[in-house]
N, C-alpha and C positions, 0 to 999 in steps of 0.2 A: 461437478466434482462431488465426490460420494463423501459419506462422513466420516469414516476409516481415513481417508487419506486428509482430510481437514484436521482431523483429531492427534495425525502425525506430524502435522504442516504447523501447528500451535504449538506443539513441546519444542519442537524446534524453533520457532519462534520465541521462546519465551524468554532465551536468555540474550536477545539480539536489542543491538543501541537501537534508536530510528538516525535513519539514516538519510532522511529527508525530509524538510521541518518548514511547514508552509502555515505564514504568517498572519500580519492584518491585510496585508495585500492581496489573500484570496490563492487560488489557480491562478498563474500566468504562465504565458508559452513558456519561460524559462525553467520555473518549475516544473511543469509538463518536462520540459526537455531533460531535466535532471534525474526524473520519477523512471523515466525508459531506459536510460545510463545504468542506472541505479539495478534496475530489474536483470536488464541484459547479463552485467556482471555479479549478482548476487544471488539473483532467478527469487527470493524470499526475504521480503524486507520490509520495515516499519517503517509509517510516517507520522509524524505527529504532527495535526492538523491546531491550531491556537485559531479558534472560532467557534459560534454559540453550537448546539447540540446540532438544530435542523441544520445550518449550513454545513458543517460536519460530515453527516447522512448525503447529503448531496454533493458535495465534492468528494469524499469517496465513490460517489455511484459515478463520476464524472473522469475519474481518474482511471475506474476499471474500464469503461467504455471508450475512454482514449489511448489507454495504454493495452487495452486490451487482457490487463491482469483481472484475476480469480479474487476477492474480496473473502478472505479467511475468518475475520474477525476482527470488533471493535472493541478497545474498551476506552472507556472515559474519550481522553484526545488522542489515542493511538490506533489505528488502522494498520492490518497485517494484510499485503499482498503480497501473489504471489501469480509469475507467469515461466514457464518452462520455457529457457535458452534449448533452441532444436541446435544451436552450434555447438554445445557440450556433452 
């Protein structure tokens, strides 16, 4: 994804709840399953991760490589992804 379309993908973002809020329990399948719901119907949406920095970094990378979404941007405990619905 180019930086033009990232830099569009964040304003839009910015004024978005998280919409999926994974806790001291880590990633679990249920999560996962929720993260992909989540995309399908919204295609751009926050998660707010409650875990140290590194685990953070690594569950986002886990979450795009399972879900297949684009990793837009971090800040602090919030993570912005985003994967294009080809059904809409």
């Amino acid at each position: 994804m180019d930086s033009a379309s990232k830099k569009k993908l964040k304003a839009y973002a910015h004024n978005l709840k998280p919409v999926v809020i994974i806790g001291q329990a880590g990633l679990t399948d249920a999560v996962l399953a929720e993260t992909v719901i989540a995309l399908d119907h919204h295609e751009l949406i926050k998660v707010k991760i409650r875990a140290e920095r590194d685990e953070r970094k690594e569950i986002c990378r886990q979450l795009c490589v399972k879900t297949g979404a684009d990793l837009i941007q971090t800040i602090g405990q919030i993570g912005v992804l985003y994967r294009l619905n080809p059904k809409k």
